[in-house]
C-alpha positions as CSV (number, residue, x, y, z in Angstrom):
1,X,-0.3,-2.5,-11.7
2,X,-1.6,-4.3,-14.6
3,X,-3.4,-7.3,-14.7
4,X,-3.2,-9.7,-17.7
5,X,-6.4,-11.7,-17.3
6,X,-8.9,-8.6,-17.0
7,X,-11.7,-8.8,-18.9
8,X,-13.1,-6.3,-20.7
9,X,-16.8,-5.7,-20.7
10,X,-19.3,-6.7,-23.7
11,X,-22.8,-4.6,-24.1
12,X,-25.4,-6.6,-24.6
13,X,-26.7,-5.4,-27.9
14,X,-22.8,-5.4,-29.0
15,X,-22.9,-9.1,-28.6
16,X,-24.2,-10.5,-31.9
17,X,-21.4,-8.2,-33.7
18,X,-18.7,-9.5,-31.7
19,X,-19.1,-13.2,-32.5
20,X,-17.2,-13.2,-35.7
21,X,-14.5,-11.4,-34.0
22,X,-13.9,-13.1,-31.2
23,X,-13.6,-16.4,-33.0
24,X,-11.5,-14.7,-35.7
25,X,-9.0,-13.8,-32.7
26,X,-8.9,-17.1,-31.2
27,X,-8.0,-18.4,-34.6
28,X,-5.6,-15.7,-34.7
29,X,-4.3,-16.6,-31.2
30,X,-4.7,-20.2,-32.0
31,X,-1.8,-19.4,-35.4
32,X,0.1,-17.5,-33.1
33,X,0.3,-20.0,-30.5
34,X,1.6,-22.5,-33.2
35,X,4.0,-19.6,-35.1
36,X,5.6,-18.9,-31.9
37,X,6.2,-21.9,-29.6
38,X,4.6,-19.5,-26.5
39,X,3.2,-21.8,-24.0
40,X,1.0,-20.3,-20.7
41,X,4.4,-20.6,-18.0
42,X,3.7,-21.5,-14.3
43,X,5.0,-18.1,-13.4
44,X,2.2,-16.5,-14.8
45,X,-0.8,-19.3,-14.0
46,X,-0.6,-19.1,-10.0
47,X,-2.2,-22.8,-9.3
48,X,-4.6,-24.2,-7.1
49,X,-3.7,-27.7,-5.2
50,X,-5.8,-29.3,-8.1
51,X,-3.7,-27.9,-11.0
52,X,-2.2,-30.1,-12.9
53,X,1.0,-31.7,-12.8
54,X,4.2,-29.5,-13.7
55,X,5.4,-32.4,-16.6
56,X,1.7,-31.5,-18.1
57,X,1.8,-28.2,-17.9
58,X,4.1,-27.7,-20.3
59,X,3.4,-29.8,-22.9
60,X,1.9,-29.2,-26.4
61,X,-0.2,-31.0,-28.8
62,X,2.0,-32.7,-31.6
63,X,0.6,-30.4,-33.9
64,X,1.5,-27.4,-32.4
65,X,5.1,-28.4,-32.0
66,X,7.1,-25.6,-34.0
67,X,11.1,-25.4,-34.0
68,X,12.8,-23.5,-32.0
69,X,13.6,-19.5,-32.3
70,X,16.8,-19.0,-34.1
71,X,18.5,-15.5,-34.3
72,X,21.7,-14.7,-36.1
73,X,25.0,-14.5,-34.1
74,X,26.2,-11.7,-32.8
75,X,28.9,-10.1,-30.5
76,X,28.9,-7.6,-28.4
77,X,31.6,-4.8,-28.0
78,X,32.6,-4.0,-24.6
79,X,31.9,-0.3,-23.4
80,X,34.6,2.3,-22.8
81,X,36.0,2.4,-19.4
82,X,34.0,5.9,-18.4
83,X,30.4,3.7,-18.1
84,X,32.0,1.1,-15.4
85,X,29.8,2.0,-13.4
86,X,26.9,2.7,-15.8
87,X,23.2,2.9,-14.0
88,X,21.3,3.2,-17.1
89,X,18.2,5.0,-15.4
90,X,20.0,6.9,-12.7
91,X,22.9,7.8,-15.0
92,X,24.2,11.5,-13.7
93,X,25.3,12.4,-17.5
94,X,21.4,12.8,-17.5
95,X,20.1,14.6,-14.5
96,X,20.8,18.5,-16.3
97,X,17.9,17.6,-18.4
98,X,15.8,17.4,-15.4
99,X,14.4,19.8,-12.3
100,X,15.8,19.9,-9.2
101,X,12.4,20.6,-7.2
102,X,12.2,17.6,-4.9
103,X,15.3,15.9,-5.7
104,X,13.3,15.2,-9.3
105,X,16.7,14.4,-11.2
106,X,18.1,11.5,-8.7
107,X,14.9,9.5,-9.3
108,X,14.1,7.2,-12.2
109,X,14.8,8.7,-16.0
110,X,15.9,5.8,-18.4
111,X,17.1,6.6,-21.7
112,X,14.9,6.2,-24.4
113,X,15.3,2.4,-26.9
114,X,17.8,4.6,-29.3
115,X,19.9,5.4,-26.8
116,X,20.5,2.2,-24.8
117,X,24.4,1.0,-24.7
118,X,24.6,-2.2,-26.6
119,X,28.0,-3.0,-25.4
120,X,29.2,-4.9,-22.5
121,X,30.1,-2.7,-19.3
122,X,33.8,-3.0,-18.2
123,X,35.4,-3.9,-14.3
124,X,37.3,-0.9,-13.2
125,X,41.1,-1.3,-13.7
126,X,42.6,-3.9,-11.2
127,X,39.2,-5.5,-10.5
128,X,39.1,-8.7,-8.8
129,X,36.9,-11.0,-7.4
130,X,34.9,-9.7,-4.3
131,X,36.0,-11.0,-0.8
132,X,34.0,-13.8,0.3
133,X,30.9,-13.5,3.0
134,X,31.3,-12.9,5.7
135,X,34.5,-11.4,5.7
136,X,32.7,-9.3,3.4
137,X,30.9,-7.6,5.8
138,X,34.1,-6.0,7.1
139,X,36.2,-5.4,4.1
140,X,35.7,-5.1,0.5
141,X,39.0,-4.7,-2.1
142,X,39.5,-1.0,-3.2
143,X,39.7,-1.4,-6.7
144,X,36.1,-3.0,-7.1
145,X,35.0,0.6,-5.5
146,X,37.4,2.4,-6.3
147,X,35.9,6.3,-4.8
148,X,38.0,7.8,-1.5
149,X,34.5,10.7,-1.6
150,X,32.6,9.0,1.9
151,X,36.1,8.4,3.1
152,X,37.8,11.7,3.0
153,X,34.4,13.9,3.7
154,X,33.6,11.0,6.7
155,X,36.6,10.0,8.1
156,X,35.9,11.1,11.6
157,X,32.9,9.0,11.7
158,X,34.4,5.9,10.5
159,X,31.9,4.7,7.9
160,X,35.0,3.4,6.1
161,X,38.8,3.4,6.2
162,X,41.3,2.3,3.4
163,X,44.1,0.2,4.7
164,X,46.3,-0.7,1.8
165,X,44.4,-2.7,-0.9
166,X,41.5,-2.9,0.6
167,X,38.3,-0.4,2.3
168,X,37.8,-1.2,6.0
169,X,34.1,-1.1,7.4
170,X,34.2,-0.4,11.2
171,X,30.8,-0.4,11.8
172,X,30.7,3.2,11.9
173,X,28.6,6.1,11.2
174,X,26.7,9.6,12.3
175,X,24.8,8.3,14.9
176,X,27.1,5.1,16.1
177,X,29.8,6.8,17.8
178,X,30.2,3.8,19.9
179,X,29.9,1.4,16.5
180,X,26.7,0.3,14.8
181,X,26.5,-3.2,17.1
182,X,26.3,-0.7,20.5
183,X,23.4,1.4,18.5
184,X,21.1,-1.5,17.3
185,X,21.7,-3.2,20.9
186,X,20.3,0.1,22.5
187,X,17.4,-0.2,19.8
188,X,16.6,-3.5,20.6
189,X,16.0,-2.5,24.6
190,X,13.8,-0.1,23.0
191,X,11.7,-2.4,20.8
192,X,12.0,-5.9,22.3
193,X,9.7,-7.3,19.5
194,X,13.1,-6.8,17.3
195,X,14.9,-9.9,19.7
196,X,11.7,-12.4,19.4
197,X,10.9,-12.6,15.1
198,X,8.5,-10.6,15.7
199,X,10.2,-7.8,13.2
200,X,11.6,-9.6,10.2
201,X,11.7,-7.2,7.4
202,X,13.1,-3.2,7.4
203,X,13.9,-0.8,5.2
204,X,16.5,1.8,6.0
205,X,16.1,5.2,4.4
206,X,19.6,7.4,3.4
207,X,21.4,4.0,4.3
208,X,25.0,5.2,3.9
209,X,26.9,2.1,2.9
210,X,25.0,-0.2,4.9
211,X,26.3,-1.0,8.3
212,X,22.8,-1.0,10.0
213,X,21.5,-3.3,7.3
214,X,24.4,-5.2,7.9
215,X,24.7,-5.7,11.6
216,X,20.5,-7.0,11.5
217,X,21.6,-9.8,9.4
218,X,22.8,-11.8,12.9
219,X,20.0,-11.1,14.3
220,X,17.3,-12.6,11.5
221,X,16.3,-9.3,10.7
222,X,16.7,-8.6,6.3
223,X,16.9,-5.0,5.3
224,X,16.6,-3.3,2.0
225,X,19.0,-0.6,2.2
226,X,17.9,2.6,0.3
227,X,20.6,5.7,-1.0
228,X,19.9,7.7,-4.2
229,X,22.5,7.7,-7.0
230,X,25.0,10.6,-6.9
231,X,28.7,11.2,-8.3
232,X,30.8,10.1,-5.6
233,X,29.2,8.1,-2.6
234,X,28.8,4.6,-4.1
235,X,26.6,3.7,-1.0
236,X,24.9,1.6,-2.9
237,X,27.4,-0.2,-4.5
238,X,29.3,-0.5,-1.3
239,X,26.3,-2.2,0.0
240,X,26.0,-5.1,-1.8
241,X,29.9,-5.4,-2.6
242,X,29.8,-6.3,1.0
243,X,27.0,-8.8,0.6
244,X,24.4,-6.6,2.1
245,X,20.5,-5.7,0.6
246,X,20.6,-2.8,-1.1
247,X,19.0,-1.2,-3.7
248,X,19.2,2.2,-5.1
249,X,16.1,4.6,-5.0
250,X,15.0,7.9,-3.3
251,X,11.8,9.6,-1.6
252,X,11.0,12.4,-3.6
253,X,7.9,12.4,-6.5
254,X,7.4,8.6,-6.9
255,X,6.4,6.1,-4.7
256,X,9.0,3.7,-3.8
257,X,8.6,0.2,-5.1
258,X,7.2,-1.5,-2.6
259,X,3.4,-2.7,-1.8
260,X,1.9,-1.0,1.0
261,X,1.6,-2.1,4.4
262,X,4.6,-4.0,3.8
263,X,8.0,-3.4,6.0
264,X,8.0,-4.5,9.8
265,X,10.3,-1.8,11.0
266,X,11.7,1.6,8.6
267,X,14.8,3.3,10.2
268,X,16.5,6.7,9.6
269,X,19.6,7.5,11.0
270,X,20.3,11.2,10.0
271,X,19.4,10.9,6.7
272,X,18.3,14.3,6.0
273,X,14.9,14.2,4.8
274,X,12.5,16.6,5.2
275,X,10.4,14.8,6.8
276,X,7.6,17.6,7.7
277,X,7.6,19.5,4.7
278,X,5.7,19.4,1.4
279,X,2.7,17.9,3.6
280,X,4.7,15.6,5.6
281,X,4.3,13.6,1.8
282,X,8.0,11.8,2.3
283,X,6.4,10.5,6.0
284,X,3.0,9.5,4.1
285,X,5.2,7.3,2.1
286,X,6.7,5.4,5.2
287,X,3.7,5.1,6.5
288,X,2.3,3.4,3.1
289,X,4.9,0.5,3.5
290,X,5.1,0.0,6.9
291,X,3.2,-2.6,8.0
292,X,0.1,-1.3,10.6
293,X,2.0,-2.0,14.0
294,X,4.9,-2.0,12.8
295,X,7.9,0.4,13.7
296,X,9.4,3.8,12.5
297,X,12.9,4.8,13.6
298,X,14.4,8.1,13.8
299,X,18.0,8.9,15.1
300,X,19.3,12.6,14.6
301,X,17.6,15.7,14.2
302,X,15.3,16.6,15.8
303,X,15.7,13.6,18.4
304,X,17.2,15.0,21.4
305,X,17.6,18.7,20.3
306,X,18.2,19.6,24.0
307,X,21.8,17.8,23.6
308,X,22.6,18.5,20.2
309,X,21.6,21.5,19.1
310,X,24.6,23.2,19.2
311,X,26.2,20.5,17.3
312,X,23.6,20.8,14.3
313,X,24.0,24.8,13.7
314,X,21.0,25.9,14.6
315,X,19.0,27.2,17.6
316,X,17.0,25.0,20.6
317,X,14.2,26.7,20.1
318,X,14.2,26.1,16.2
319,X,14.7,22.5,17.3
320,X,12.2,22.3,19.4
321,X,9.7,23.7,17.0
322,X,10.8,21.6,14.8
323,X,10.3,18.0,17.2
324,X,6.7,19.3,18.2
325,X,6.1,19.6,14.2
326,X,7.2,16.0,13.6
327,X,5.4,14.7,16.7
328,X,2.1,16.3,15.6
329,X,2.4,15.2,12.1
330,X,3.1,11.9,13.3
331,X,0.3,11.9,15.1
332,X,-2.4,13.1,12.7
333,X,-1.2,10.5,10.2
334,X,-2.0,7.4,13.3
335,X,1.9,7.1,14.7
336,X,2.0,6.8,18.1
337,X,4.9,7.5,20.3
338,X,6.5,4.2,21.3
339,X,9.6,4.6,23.2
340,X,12.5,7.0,23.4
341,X,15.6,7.1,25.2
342,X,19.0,9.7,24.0
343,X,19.1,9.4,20.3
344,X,16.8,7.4,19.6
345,X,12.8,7.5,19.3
346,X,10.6,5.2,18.1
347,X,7.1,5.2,16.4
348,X,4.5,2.4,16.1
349,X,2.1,2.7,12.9
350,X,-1.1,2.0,15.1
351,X,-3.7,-1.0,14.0
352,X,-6.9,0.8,15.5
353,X,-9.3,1.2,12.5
354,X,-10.9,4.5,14.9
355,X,-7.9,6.4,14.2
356,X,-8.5,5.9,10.6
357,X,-12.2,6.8,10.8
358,X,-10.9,10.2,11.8
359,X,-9.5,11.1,8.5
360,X,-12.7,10.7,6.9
361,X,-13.3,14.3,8.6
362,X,-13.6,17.2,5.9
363,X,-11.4,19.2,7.6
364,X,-8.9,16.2,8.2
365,X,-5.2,16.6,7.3
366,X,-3.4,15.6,5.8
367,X,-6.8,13.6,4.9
368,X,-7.3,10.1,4.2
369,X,-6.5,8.7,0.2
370,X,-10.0,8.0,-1.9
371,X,-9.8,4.5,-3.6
372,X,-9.2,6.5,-7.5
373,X,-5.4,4.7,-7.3
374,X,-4.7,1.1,-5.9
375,X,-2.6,1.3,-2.3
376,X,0.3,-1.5,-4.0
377,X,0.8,0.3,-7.1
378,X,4.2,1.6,-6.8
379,X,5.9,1.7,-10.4
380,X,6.3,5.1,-11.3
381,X,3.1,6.1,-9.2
382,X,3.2,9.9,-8.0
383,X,3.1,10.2,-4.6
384,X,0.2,12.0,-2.8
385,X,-0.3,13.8,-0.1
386,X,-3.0,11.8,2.0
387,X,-2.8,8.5,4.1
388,X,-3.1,5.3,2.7
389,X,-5.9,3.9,5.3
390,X,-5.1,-0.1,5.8
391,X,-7.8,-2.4,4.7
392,X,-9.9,-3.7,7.8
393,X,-10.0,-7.4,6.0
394,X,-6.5,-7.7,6.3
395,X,-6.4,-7.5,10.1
396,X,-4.4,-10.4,10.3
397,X,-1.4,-8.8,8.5
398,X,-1.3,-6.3,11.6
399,X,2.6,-7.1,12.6
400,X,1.7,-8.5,16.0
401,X,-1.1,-10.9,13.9
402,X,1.7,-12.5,11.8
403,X,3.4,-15.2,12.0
404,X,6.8,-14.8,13.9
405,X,9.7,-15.4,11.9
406,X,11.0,-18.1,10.8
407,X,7.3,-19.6,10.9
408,X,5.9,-17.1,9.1
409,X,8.0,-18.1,5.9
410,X,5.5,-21.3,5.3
411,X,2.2,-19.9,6.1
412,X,0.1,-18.8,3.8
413,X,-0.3,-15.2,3.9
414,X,-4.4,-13.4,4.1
415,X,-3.1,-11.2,1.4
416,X,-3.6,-14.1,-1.3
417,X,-6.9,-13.6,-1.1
418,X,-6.6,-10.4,-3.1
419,X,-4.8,-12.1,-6.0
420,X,-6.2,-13.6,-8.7
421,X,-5.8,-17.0,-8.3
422,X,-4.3,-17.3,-5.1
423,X,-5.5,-19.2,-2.1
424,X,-3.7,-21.6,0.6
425,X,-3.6,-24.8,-1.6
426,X,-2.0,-22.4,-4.6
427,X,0.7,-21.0,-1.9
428,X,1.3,-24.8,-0.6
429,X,1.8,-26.3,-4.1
430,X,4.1,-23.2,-5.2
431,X,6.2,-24.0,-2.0
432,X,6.5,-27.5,-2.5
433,X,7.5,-27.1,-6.2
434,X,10.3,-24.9,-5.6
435,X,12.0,-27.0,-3.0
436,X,12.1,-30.0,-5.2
437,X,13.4,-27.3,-8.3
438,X,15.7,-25.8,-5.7
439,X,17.5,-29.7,-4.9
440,X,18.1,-29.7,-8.6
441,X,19.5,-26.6,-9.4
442,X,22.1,-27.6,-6.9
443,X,22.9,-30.6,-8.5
444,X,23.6,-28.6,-11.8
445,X,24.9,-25.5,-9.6
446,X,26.7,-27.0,-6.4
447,X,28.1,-23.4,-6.3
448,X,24.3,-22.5,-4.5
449,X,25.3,-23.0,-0.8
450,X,29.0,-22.3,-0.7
451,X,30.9,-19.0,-0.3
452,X,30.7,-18.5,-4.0
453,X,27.1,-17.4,-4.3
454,X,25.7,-14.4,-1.9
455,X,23.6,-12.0,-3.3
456,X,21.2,-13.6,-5.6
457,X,18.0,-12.4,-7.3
458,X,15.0,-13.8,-8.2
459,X,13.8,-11.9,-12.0
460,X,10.5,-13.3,-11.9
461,X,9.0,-14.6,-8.8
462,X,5.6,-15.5,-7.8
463,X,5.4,-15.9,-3.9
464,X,9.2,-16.3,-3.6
465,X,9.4,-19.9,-3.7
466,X,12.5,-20.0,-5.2
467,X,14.0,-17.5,-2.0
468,X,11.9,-19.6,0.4
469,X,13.7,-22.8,-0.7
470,X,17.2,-21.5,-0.1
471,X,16.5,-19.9,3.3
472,X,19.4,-21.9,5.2
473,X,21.9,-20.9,2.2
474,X,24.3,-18.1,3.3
475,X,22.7,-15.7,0.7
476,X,19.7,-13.4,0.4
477,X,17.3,-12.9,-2.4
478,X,16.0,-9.8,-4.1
479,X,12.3,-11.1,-5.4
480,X,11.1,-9.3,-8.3
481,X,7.9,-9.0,-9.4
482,X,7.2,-7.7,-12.8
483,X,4.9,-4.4,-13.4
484,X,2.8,-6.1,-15.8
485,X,2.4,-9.3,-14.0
486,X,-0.3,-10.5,-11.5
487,X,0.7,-8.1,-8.3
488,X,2.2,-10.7,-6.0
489,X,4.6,-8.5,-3.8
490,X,2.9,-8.4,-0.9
491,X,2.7,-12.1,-0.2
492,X,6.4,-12.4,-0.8
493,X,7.3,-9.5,2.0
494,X,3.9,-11.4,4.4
495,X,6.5,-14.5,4.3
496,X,9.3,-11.9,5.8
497,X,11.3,-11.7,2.4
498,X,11.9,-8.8,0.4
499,X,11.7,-7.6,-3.4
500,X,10.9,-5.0,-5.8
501,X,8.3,-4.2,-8.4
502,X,10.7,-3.6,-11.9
503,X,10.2,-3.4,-15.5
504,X,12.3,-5.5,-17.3
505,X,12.5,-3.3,-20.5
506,X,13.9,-1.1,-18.4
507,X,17.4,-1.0,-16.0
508,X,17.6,-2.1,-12.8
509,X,17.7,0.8,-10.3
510,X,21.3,-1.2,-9.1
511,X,25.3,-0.7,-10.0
512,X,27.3,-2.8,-12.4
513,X,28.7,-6.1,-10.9
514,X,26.4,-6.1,-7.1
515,X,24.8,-9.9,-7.9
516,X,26.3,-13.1,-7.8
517,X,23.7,-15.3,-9.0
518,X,20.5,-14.1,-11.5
519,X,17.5,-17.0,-11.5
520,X,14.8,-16.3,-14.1
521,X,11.5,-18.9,-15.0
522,X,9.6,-18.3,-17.8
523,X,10.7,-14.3,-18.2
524,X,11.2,-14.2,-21.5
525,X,7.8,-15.9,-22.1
526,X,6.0,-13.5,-20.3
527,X,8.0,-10.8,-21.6
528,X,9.1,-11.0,-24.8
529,X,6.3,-9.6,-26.5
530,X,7.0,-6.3,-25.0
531,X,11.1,-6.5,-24.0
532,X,14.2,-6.9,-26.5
533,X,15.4,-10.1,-25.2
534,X,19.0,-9.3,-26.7
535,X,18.2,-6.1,-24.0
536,X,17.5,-7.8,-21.1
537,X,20.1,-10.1,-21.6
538,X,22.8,-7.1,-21.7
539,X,21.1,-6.6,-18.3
540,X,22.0,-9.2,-16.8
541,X,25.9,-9.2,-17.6
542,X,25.5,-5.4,-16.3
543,X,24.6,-6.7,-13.1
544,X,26.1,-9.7,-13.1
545,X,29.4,-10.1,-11.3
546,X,32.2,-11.6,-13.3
547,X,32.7,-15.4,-12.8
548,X,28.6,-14.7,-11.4
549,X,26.2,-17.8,-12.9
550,X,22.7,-17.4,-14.1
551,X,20.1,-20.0,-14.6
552,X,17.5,-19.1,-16.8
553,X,14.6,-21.7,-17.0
554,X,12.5,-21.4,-20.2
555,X,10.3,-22.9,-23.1
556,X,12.6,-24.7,-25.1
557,X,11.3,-22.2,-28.2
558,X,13.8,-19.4,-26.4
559,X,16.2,-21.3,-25.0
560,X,18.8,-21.6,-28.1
561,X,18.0,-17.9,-29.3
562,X,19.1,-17.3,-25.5
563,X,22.3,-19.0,-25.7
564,X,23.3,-17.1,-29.3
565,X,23.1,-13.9,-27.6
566,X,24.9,-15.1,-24.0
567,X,27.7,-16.3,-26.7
568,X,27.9,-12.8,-27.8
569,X,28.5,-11.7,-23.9
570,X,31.2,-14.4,-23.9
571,X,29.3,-16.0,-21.2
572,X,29.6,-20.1,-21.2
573,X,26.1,-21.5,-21.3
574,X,25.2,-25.6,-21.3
575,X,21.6,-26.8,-21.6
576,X,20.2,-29.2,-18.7
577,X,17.0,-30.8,-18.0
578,X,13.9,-29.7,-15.7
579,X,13.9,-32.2,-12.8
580,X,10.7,-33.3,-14.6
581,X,12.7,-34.1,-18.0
582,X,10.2,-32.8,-19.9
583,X,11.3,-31.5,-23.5
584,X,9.2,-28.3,-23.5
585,X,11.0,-26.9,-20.9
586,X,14.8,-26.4,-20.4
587,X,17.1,-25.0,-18.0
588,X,20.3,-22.9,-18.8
589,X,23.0,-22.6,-16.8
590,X,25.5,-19.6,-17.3
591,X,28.7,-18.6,-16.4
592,X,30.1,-14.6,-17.0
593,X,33.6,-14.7,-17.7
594,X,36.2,-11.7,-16.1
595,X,36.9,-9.9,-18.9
596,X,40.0,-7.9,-19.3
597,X,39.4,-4.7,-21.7
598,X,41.9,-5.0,-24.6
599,X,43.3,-1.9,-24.0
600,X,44.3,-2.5,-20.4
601,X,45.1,-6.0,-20.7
């Protein structure tokens, strides 16, 4: 990750040179400042309890007031009906121009700044507005997904049905024969710590369209659901069109985007991966976000070989081989065996620091990571193939250490230690400040809270505050932390929520139309320097959900610029005030209309 406030270090017999220069750039930074209406936002100034006072934090001298940023009008085309489903960065028109080694071509590849669409993407024909959680969970209309791939090639495992209008979800799936609610119930006599708060957060790998994810929201455990892009299955997309986490990403090269030590529990049901090949490197990864005592989950192959063998094409004895493999690889990387009944077995990532000490050993393997690249940086990092040793000050974020859930969600994490800035009083102050912001956006949004609003994300969190505030809505919240921002991730997913590191020059690694409500403060001031706001605003109606809302809080120098280009979306904007009144600062609330391509109307 990179950090903006790093200093750069000055020689000593450099010094006398650089004293022109530096006050030539702070008079340089002082014009800018004045030119460009840029004030230091909140987001990106993580206070401690002594900070100052939100309505002075955002105010400016009198003489550095400067009008706001004005750009011409402009409107937007709307795409043709093939990109519909346009993922910008996982776009399969692409993947021929890349290797197949390792899956390479389903991960990340955007398209370079001359070839991004600049036109709005279109609803499929007969779209309408998606069913309304809970019912959601169950059922989802056909026409807002409209692919019958998973439901012809998986009919007799009843991941979905279509019944008329609209695509069923039984609950089914490769390794629920008796329903996903049967399965996790058998999990949970496995791992009790599921049933207590103990495990809050889990990430399910090869998720299929969700129903595990799904079925853990009852029970006060939040998944991020994980399925590559490919040309029919829509996991994905079915996912969060049923109001259910989901992202879309793939082991292969790259890390995932996730800080390390992260995830309470990480599940795979049959998903296919390879786990002891290539070095065991797609299992390194696991064990890089899961939290030390925390659980890995396997269902299928290998897992009980001596009953399925047959089943899975193959021999017992290659099965066999293959279990001991897994088991040993497991092992060497500090898994322990923690319980394992039928289908299911279940690995703890262990917390003893003299397991670690072992990879230190020359002839260790795979061997233990040096410190050349950061455990938490996870935006387009290469994977390795070595263990990501947990660090011993952080003892306290063992899984059994923490917090159960739901008091976990107010304590301030040990993690905040590492971040520049943070301490208890910062995480306190940041808490308090978004439940107060939080009762006002409701006044201005009384949509927040009702059936209208379910899967929400956060563009440019700090510690989650905003997700925090929220918690007793009947939503969820994907926190994201920038790349270039102060690395905060870690806190957020220490307070059992969830998020992603992203690049907001870039796409989101999500479908067109999976988010109800978009919430950004101050992105566009911390941002804007390096990202086409016109870009990121063509975004946010990709993955905004027609009649979805956004409330984009922001200096008052972007805010009319803003509203020029959500005009040219044909979104409906109105300006309101911060709770605090102040004029620096301004909130926008936005409205995507359903639009109706001209051709099909």
């Amino acid at each position: 990750m990179k950090y903006k406030d790093g200093k750069p270090a000055v020689h000593p017999d450099k010094k006398s040179k650089l004293i022109p220069m530096i006050i030539l750039v702070a008079a340089l930074c002082g014009f800018s400042f004045y030119l460009g209406g840029i004030f230091c936002s909140e987001r990106n100034s993580i206070k401690t309890e002594n900070a100052m006072d939100v309505t002075k934090a955002v105010q400016t001298p009198k003489d550095a007031e400067v009008a706001p940023l004005q750009i011409k009008s402009i409107a937007f085309p709307e795409c043709t009906i093939d990109y519909q489903d346009l993922t910008p960065c996982t776009d399969p028109r692409r993947w021929k121009k890349y290797g197949h080694h390792r899956l390479t071509f389903m991960e990340r590849h955007c398209p370079p700044p001359s070839e991004k669409k600049e036109c709005l993407v279109p609803p499929p024909d007969g779209y309408k507005p998606p069913i309304k959680w809970p019912k959601s969970r169950d059922q989802c209309w056909y026409r807002n997904v409209p692919y019958d791939w998973i439901n012809k090639q998986k009919s007799n495992q009843n991941w979905l049905r279509k019944q008329g209008e609209k695509f069923l979800f039984p609950g089914g799936g490769t390794m629920f024969p008796k329903g996903v609610s049967a399965y996790v119930d058998h999990m949970q006599d496995l791992i009790p710590e599921m049933k207590d708060g103990t495990v809050r957060t889990a990430i399910d790998t090869g998720c299929g369209v969700a129903s595990w994810g799904g079925d853990l929201l009852d029970r006060g455990i939040l998944t991020v659901s994980l399925a590559p892009r490919d040309n029919h299955e829509a996991q994905v997309q079915f996912a969060l069109e049923r109001g259910i986490p989901a992202i879309l990403g793939i082991i292969s090269t790259q890390r995932l985007p996730f800080p390390s030590n992260s995830f309470d529990m990480a599940h795979c049901s049959r998903c296919l991966i390879p786990w002891t090949e290539f070095g065991g490197i797609y299992l390194l990864e696991v064990h890089r976000i899961l939290r030390p005592g925390g659980f890995w989950v396997l269902s299928g192959p290998p897992v009980n070989y001596e009953s399925h063998w047959k089943g899975w094409n193959t021999t017992i004895e290659e099965q066999r081989s293959d279990y001991e493999s897994l088991q040993e690889l497991l092992t060497s990387m500090c898994f322990k065996l923690y319980n394992k009944k039928d289908d299911i077995a279940v690995w703890k990532k262990v917390s003893d620091t003299s397991c670690y000490r072992k990879l230190a050993a020359p002839d260790a393997y795979p061997p233990k990571c040096d410190d050349s690249l950061e455990p938490d940086s996870a935006w387009y990092t290469p994977l390795r193939p070595c263990v990501v040793v947990p660090n011993p000050k952080n003892a306290k974020s063992v899984l059994q250490s923490v917090p159960k859930w739901p008091e976990r969600l107010h304590v301030a994490p040990v993690r905040l230690a590492e971040i520049h800035g943070g301490s208890a009083s910062a995480f306190k102050h940041d808490d308090g400040k978004w439940k107060v912001r939080a009762k006002h956006y409701k006044k201005l949004l009384p949509a927040i809270g009702t059936d209208k609003i379910r899967n929400v994300m956060d563009m440019n969190t700090a510690y989650g505050g905003f997700a925090a505030a929220v918690i007793q809505d009947p939503l969820w919240v994907m926190n994201v932390v920038s790349s270039y921002a102060v690395n905060t991730l870690a806190v957020v997913y220490d307070r059992g929520l969830i998020g992603t590191y992203h690049d907001w020059c870039e796409a989101f690694s999500t479908y067109p139309r999976t988010y109800d409500l978009l919430h950004l403060d101050g992105l566009f001031t911390a941002e804007s320097h390096r990202c086409d706001m016109k870009h990121v605003l063509l975004e946010m109606d990709r993955i905004l959900r027609p009649t979805g809302y956004a409330i984009i809080r922001e200096s008052s120098y972007f805010v009319d610029a803003i509203t020029t280009i959500a005009k040219g979306m044909r979104w409906s904007c109105r300006k309101e005030d911060t709770e605090y009144g102040v004029e620096k600062e301004k909130i926008l609330i936005c409205q995507k209309k359903l639009r109706t391509h001209p051709t099909r109307a």
